[in-house]
C-alpha positions as CSV (number, residue, x, y, z in Angstrom):
1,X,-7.1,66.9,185.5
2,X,-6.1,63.9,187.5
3,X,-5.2,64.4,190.7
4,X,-1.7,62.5,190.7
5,X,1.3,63.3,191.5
6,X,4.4,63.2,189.4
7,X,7.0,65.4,191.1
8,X,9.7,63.5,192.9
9,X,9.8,65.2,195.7
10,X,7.1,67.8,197.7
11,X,8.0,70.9,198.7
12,X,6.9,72.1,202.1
13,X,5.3,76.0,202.3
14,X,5.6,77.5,206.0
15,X,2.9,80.1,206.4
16,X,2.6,82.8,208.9
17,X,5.6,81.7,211.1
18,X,8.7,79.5,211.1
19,X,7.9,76.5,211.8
20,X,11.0,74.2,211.4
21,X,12.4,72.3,208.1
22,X,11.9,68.6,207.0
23,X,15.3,67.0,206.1
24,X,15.3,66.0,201.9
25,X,16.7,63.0,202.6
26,X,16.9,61.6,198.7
27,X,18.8,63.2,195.6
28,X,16.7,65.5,193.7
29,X,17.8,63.0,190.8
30,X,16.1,59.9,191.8
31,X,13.3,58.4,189.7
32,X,10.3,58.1,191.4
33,X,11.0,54.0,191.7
34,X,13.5,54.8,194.3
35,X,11.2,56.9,196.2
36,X,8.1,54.7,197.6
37,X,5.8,57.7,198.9
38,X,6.7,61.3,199.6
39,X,5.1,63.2,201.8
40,X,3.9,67.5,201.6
41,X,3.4,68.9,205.3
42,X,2.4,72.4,205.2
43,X,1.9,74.7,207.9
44,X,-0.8,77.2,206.5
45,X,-1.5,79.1,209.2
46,X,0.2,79.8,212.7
47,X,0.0,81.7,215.9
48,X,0.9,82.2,219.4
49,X,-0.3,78.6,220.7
50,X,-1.6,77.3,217.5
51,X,-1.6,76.4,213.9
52,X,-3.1,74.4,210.9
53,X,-1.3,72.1,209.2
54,X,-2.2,70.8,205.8
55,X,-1.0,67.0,204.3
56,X,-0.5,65.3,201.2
57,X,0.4,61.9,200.8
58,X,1.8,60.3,197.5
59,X,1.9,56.7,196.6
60,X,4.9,55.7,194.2
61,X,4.4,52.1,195.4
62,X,1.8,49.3,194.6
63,X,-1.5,50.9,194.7
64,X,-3.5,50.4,197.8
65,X,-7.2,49.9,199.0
66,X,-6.3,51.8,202.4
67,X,-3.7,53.5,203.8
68,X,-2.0,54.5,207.4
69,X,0.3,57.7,207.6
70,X,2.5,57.8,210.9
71,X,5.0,60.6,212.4
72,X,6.2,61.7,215.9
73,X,6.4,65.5,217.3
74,X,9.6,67.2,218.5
75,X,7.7,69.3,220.4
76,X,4.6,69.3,222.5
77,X,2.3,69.8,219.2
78,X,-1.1,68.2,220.1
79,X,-3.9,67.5,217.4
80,X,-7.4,68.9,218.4
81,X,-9.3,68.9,215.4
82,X,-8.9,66.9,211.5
83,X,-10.6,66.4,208.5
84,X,-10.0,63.8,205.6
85,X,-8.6,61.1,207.3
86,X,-9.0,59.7,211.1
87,X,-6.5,61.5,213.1
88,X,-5.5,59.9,216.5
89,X,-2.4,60.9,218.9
90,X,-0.7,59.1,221.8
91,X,2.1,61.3,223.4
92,X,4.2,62.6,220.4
93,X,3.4,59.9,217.4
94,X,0.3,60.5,215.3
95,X,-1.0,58.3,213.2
96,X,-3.2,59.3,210.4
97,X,-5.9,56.7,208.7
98,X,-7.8,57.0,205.4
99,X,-11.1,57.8,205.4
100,X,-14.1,55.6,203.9
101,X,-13.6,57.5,200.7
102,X,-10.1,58.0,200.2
103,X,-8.6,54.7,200.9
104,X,-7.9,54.0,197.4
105,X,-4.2,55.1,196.9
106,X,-2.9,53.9,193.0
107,X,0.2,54.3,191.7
108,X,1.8,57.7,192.0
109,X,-2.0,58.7,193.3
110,X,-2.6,61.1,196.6
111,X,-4.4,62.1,199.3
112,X,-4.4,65.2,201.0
113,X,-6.0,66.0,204.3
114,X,-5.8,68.8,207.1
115,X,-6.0,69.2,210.8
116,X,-5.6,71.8,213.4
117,X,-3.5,71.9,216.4
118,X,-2.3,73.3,220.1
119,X,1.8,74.2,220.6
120,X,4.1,76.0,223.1
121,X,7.5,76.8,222.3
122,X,8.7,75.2,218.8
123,X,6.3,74.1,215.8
124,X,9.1,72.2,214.3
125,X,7.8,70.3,211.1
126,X,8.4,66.2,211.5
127,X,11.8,65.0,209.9
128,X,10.3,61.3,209.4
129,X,6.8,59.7,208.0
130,X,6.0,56.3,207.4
131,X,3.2,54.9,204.9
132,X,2.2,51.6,206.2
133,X,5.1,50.9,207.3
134,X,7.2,52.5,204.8
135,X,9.5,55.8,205.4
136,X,8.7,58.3,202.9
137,X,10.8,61.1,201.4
138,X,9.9,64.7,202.7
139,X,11.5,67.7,201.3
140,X,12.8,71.1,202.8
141,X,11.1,73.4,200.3
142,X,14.8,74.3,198.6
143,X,13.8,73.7,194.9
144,X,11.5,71.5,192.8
145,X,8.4,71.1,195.0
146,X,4.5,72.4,194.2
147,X,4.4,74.2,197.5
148,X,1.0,73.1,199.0
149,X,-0.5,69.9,197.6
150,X,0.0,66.6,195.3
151,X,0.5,67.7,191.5
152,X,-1.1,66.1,188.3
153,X,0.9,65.6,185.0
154,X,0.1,69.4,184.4
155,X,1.3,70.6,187.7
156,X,-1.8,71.8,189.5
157,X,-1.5,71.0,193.3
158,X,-4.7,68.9,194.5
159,X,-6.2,72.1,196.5
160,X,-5.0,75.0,194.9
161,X,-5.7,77.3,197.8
162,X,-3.1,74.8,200.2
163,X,-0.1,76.9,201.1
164,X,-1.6,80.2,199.0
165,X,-2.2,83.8,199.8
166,X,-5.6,84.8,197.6
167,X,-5.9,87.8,195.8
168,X,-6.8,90.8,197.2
169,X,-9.1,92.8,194.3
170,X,-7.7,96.6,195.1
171,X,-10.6,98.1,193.6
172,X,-12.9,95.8,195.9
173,X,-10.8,96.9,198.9
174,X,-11.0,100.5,198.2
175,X,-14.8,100.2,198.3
176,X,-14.7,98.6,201.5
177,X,-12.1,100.7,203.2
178,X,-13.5,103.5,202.2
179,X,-16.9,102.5,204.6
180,X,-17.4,103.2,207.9
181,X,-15.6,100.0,209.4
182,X,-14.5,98.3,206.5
183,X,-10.9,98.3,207.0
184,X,-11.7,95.1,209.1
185,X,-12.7,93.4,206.1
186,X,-10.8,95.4,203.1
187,X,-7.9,93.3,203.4
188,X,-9.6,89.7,202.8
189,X,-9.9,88.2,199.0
190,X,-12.8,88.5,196.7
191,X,-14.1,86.9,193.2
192,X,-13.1,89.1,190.1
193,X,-15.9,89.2,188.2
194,X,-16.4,88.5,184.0
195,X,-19.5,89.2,183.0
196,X,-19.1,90.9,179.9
197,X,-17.2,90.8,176.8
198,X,-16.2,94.5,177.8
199,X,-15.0,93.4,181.3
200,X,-11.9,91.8,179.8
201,X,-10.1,94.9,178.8
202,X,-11.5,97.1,182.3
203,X,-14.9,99.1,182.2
204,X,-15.3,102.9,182.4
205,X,-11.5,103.3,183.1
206,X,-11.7,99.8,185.6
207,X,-8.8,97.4,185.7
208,X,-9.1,94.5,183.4
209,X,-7.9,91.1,183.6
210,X,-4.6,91.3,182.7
211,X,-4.5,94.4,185.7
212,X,-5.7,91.8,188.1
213,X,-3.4,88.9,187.1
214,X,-0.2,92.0,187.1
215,X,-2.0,93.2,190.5
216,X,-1.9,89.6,191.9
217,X,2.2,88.6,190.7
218,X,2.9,91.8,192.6
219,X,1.0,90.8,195.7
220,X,2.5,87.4,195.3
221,X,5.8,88.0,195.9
222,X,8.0,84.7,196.6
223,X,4.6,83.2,197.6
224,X,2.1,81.0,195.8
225,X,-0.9,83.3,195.0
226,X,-4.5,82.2,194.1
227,X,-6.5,84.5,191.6
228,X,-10.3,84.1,191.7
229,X,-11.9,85.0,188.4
230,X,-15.9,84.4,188.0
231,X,-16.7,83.5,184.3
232,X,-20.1,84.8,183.6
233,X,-21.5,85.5,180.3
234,X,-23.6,82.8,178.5
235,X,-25.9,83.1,176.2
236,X,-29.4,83.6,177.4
237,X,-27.6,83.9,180.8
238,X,-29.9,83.3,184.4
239,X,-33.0,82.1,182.3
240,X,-35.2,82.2,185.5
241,X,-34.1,85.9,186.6
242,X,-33.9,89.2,185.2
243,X,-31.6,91.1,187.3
244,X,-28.8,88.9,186.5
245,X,-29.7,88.7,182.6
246,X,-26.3,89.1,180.5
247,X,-25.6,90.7,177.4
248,X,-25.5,87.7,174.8
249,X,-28.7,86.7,173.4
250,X,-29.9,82.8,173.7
251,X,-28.5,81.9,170.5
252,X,-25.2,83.7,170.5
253,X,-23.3,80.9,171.3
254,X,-20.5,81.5,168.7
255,X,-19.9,84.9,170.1
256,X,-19.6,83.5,173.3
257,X,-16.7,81.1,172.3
258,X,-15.1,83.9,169.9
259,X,-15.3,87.4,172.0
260,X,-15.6,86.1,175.6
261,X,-13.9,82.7,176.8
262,X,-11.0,82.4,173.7
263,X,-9.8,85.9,174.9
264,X,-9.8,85.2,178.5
265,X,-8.0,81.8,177.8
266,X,-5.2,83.2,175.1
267,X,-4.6,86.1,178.8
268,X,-4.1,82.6,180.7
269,X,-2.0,81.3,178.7
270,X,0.3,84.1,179.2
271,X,3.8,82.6,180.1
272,X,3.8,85.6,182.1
273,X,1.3,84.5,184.5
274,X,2.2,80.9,184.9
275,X,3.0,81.0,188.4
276,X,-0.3,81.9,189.4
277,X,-2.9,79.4,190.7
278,X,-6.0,80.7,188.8
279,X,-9.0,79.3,190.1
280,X,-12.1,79.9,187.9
281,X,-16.4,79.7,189.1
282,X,-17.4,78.6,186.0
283,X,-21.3,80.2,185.0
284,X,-22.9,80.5,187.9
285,X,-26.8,80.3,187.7
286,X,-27.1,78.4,184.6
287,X,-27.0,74.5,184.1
288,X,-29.2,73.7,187.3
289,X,-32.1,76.5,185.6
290,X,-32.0,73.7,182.9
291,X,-33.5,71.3,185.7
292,X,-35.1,73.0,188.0
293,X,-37.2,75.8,185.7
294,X,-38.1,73.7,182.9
295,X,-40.7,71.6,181.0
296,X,-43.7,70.8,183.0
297,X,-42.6,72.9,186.6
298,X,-44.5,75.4,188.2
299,X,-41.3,77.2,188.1
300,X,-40.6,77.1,184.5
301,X,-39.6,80.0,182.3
302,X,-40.4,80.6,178.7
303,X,-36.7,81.5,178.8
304,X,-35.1,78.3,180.5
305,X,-37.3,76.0,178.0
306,X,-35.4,78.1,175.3
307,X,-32.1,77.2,176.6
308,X,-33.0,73.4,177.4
309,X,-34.2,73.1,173.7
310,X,-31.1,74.9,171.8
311,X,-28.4,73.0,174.0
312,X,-26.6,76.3,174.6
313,X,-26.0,76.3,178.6
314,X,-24.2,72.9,178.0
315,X,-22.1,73.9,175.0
316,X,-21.1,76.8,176.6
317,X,-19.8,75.2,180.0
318,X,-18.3,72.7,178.3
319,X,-16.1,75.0,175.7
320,X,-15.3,77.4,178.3
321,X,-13.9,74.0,180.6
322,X,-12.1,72.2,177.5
323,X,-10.6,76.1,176.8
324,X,-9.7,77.2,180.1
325,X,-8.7,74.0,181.1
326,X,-6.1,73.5,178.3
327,X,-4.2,76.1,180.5
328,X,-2.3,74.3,183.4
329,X,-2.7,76.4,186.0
330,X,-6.3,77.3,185.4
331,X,-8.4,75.4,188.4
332,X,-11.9,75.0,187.1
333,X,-15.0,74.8,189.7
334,X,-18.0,74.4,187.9
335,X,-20.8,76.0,189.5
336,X,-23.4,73.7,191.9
337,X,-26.3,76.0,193.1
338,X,-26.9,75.5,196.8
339,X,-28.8,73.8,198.8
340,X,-32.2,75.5,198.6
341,X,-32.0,75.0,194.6
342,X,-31.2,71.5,194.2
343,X,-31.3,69.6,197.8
344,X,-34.4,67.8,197.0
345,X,-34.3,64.0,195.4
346,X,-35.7,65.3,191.7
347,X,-32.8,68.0,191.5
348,X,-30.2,66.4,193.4
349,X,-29.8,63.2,191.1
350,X,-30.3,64.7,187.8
351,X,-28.3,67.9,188.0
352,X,-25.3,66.1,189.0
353,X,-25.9,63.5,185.5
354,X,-26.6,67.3,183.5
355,X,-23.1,68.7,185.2
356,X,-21.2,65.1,183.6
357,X,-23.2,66.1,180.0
358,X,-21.9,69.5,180.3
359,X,-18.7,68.7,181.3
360,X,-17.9,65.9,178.4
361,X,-19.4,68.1,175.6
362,X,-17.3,70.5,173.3
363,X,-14.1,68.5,173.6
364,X,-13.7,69.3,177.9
365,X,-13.6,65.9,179.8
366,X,-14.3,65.4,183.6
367,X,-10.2,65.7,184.1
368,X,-10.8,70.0,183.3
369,X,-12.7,69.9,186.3
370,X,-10.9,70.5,189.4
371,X,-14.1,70.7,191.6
372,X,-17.1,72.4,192.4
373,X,-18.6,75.9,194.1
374,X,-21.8,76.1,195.7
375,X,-24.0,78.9,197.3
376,X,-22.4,81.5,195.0
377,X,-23.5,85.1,195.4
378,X,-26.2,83.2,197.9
379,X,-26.9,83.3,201.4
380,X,-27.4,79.8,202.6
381,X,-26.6,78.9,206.4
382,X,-23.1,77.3,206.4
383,X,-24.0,75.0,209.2
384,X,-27.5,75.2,210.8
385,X,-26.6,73.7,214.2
386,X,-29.9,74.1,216.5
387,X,-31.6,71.2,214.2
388,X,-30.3,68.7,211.9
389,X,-32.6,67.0,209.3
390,X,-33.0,63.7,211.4
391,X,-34.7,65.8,214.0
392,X,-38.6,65.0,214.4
393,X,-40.8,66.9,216.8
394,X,-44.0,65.0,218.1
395,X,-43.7,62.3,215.2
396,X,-43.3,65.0,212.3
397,X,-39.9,65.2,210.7
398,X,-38.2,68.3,210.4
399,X,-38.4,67.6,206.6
400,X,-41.9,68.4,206.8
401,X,-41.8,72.3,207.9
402,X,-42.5,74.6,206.2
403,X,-38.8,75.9,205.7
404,X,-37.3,72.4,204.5
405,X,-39.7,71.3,202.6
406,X,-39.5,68.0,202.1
407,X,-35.2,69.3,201.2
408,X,-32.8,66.5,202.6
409,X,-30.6,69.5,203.7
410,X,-30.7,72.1,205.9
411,X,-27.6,73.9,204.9
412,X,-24.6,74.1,202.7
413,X,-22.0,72.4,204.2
414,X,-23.7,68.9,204.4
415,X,-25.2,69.7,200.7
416,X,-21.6,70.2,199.7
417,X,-20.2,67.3,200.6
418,X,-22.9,65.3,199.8
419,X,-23.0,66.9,196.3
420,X,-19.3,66.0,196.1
421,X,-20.3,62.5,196.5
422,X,-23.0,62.3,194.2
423,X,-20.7,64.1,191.3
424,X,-18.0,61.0,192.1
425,X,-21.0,58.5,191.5
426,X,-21.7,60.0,188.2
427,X,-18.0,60.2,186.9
428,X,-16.3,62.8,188.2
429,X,-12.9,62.3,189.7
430,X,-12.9,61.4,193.1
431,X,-10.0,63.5,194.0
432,X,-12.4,66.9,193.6
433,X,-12.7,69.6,195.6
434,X,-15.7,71.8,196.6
435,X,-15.8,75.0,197.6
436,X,-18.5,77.5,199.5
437,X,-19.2,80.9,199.1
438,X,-19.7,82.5,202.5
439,X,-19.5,85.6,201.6
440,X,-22.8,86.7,202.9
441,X,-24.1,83.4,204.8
442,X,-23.3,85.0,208.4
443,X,-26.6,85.6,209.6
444,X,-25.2,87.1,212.9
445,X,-26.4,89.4,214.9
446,X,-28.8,90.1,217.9
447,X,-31.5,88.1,215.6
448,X,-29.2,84.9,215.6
449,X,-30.8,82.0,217.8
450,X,-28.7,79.9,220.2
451,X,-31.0,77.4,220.5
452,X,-34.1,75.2,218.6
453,X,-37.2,76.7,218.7
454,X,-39.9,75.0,220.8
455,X,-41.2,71.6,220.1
456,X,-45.1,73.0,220.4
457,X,-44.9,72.4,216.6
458,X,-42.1,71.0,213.7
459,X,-42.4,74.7,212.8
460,X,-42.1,76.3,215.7
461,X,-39.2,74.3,216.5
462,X,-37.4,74.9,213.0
463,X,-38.1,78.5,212.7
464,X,-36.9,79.6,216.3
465,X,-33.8,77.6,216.0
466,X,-32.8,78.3,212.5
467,X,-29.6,80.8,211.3
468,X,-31.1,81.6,207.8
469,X,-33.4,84.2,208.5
470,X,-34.7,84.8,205.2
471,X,-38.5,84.4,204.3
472,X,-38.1,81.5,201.9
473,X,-35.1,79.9,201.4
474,X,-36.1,80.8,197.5
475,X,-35.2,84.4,198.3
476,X,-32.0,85.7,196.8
477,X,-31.6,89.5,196.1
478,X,-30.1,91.7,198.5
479,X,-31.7,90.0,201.4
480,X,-32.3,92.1,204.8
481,X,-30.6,90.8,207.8
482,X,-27.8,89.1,206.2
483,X,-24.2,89.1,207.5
484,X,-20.5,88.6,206.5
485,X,-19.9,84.5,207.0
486,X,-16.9,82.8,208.1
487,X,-13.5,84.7,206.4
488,X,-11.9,82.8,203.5
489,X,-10.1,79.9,204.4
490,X,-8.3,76.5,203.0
491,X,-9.6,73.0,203.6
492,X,-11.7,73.8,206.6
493,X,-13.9,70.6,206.3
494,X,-13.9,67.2,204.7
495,X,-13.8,67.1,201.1
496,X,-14.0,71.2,200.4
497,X,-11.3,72.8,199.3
498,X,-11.7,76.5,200.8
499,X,-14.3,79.0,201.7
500,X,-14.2,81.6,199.8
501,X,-15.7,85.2,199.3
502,X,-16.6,84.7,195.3
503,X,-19.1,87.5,195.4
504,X,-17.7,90.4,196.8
505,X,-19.7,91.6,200.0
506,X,-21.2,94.9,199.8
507,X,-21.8,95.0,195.6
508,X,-25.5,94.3,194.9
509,X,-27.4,91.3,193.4
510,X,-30.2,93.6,191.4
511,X,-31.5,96.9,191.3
512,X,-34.6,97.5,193.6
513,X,-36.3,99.4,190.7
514,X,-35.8,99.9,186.9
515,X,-32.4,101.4,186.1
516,X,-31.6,101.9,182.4
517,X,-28.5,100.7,181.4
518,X,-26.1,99.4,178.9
519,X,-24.7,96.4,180.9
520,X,-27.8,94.3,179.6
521,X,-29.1,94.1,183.0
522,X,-33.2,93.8,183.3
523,X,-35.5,94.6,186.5
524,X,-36.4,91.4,188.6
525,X,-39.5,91.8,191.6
526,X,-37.2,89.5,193.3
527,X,-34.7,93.0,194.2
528,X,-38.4,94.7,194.8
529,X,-39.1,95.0,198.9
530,X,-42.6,95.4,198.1
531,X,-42.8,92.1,195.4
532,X,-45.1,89.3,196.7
533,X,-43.3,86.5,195.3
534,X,-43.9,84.0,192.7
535,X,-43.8,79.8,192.9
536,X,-40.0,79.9,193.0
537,X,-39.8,81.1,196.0
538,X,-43.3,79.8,197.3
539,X,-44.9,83.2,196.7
540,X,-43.7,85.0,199.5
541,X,-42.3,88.5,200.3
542,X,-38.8,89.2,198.3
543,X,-37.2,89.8,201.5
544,X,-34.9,92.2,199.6
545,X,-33.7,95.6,200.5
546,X,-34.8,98.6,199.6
547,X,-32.8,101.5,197.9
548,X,-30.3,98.7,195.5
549,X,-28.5,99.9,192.4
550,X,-27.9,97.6,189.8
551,X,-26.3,94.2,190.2
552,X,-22.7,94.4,190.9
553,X,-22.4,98.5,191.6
554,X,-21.8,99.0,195.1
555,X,-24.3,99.0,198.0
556,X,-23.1,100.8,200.9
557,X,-26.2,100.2,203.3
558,X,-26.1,96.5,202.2
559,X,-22.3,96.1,203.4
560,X,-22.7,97.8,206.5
561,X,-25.4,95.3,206.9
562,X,-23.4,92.4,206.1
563,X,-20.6,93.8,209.1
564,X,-22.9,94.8,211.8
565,X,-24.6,90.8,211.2
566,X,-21.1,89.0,210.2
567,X,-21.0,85.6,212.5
568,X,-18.2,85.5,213.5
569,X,-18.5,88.8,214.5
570,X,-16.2,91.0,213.4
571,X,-13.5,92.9,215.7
């Protein structure tokens, strides 16, 4: 999926609030050769004395190596924050610059950007832009437009969550409305979750996926409406846990295709549901294993060697990309770990060259990859912003405590976008997006330092200054202290598309204890309180709480955990 744009004119989506109307000021007849860049202005969100505004800018002229985009205010609108492109203001005219990796504009190619802003009064939308020079055509949202975003020949916008309301899951919501508190929350959008065969058509009376995508059309209204769907079911799936362990055996790759991702694509395809924007995690927990637990490792797994050697992760990923991304308004993130998987040198590199196998095997190619989603179901510090990883205490790098470990990142935002970078270098397109689950990466609460640690040791200095409070950044089941992160929202930083809530707070990671079951689910130590640990996650305490059901039933104690620690704090 390229991310070009081929419509003639944008359309302009006003979100929470008028905000004023652009003036279309060309025929909705013209060929793009009359129409030498067009520019998408979208208010996504608004309030009292300010908003957010989203950009796109198309090229229709001679492609260009770097580009200037420059409009005046009506009003007294003044940029305080921007992302994607160097933003500067003097008085009312703005003037928007490319940054070091979007400069390149070709032919009918875009770049989208974001920034946030102070008003009084009027937010009236500006009637004129200029691209180097050039005035550009704008339009007023009447008819035609992709409503939030540059389009490719197949009509997906360049940031699918620009200008869209997410779905709401209602059976989600009705779990956490139901808790002490969670009305605050019950309203905000979580994953939908496939991960099994049975899932498709609902479980134990549950709503399947066509319920959802009807659920979502009706919450969608006259608005653009994303759908998050988590596809989850490989063969041999989450070779180095058990918890998470799926229902298809290593070799069942065929039933995979057949019974799992063909039925999911021919529900896509629906005509009925092509107005949706269905954004879709593709198998969490699976290529990275291939890395990371393999071969010669102290962490490998008998059952990670078994899917490196039969070639079943990557045909998997890459039929269910080629399938679901045959469907044009199917967004495809392909899952990226986090940054306390694969943020050191021997991971970062080669995982991103194992992503580009994966996604050019089985007839997909890099264009059925919109972007990327990292720290999925994981608990990751967003931004750790009491150290950095240049930081050095008496002579010893902060690369050398015990919790970074020699890592070159210290949290998920600056893996992220250095990820993105590294997936470019490789082949990807360098119009994709990431995105971050921050579901449960809060770590609020009393325990939450406001400053470094003290400098009597690298340590010392690290570990009283640090967000993540886990015991090793290894840890992942149902860990103690966690807390709601930031609430989902659309291009919040450079190069990511959205934060999102993929896995839905408050529904648990693995069962604390055996549970028999028919959902294929096994016991890992790592959901154990008492477990000791094991070399992946440097043989320390599990960190996990006590008292989980199985993976993906509902744990009350763990989301009124997740509320009482949410940063930001919750209302």
């Amino acid at each position: 999926m390229s991310r070009t744009r081929t419509s003639i004119l944008a359309a302009l989506a006003l979100v929470a609030g008028t905000a004023g109307t652009a003036t279309a000021v060309v025929p909705a007849d013209n060929g793009l050769s009359a129409i030498p860049c067009t520019v998408d202005y979208t208010v996504q969100n608004q309030w009292d004395t300010g908003f957010t505004a989203a950009v796109t800018v198309t090229n229709n002229g001679a492609a260009k190596s770097a580009w200037s985009l420059k409009w005046s205010y009506a009003g007294n609108q003044k940029i305080t924050n921007y992302w994607n492109a160097k933003v500067s203001q003097s008085g009312t005219a703005v003037t928007a610059n490319n940054e070091s990796y979007n400069g390149t504009l070709a032919t009918g190619g875009s770049a989208s950007f974001g920034f946030q802003g102070t008003y009084s009064g009027t937010n009236a939308v500006p009637g004129t832009f200029t691209l180097d020079g050039v005035t550009c055509n704008v339009d007023d949202g009447s008819g035609g437009g992709d409503g939030g975003g540059g389009t490719d020949p197949s009509g997906r916008v360049d940031n699918p969550y620009a200008g869209a309301k997410v779905y709401v899951n209602p059976e989600w919501s009705a779990h956490a409305a139901a808790e002490p508190g969670g009305s605050r929350v019950s309203n905000q959008p979580t994953g939908v979750w496939l991960d099994r065969i049975a899932a498709i058509n609902g479980v134990n009376g549950g709503m399947g996926l066509r319920d959802h995508l009807d659920a979502a059309l009706a919450q969608k209204g006259s608005n653009e409406e994303v759908v998050q769907l988590v596809i989850y079911d490989l063969p041999g799936r989450d070779c180095s846990a058990l918890a998470s362990n799926g229902e298809l055996g290593p070799t069942e790759i065929d039933k995979y295709k057949t019974q799992f991702i063909d039925p999911i694509a021919a529900i896509l395809a629906d005509p009925k549901y092509s107005s949706l924007r269905i954004v879709t995690t593709v198998e969490i927990d699976s290529l990275p294993n291939l890395v990371t637990n393999t071969g010669s490792r102290a962490t490998a797994t008998p059952n990670c060697d078994t899917m490196l050697a039969n070639g079943n992760y990557v045909k998997g990923v890459g039929y269910a990309l080629a399938k679901l991304g045959a469907v044009p308004n199917v967004y495809n993130y392909l899952d990226a770990g986090h940054h306390g998987w694969l943020g050191w040198d021997d991971n970062f590199g080669p995982t991103a060259t194992l992503f580009k196998q994966a996604a050019t095997s089985e007839g997909a190619t890099v264009d059925d990859v919109h972007g990327f989603i990292t720290n999925t179901a994981n608990y990751s510090a967003l931004k750790e912003n009491n150290f950095t990883i240049n930081d050095s205490v008496n002579g010893t790098s902060v690369r050398q405590s015990k919790w970074v470990d020699w890592n070159r990142y210290v949290d998920e935002l600056s893996y992220a976008q250095a990820f993105r970078n590294q997936l470019v270098s490789v082949g990807f397109n360098s119009g994709i997006g990431m995105l971050i689950d921050t579901s449960r990466n809060g770590w609020g609460g009393t325990a939450r330092p406001t400053a470094a640690g003290p400098k009597t040791s690298v340590d010392a200095y690290v570990d009283g200054g640090r967000y993540d409070r886990r015991i090793h950044v290894g840890n992942w089941c149902n860990q103690a202290g966690a807390g709601l992160g930031e609430r989902p929202q659309a291009s919040p930083a450079a190069g990511i598309d959205a934060y999102v809530w993929m896995k839905p707070p408050g529904e648990s990671d693995g069962s604390s204890s055996a549970i028999a079951n028919d959902e294929g689910k096994g016991f890992d130590r790592m959901c154990d309180p008492t477990y000791t640990g094991n070399a992946r996650n440097g043989n320390s305490m599990s960190g996990a709480l006590p008292n989980a059901p199985l993976s993906g039933h509902w744990f009350s104690a763990q989301f009124q955990q997740l509320m009482q620690n949410a940063y930001p704090p919750l209302p």
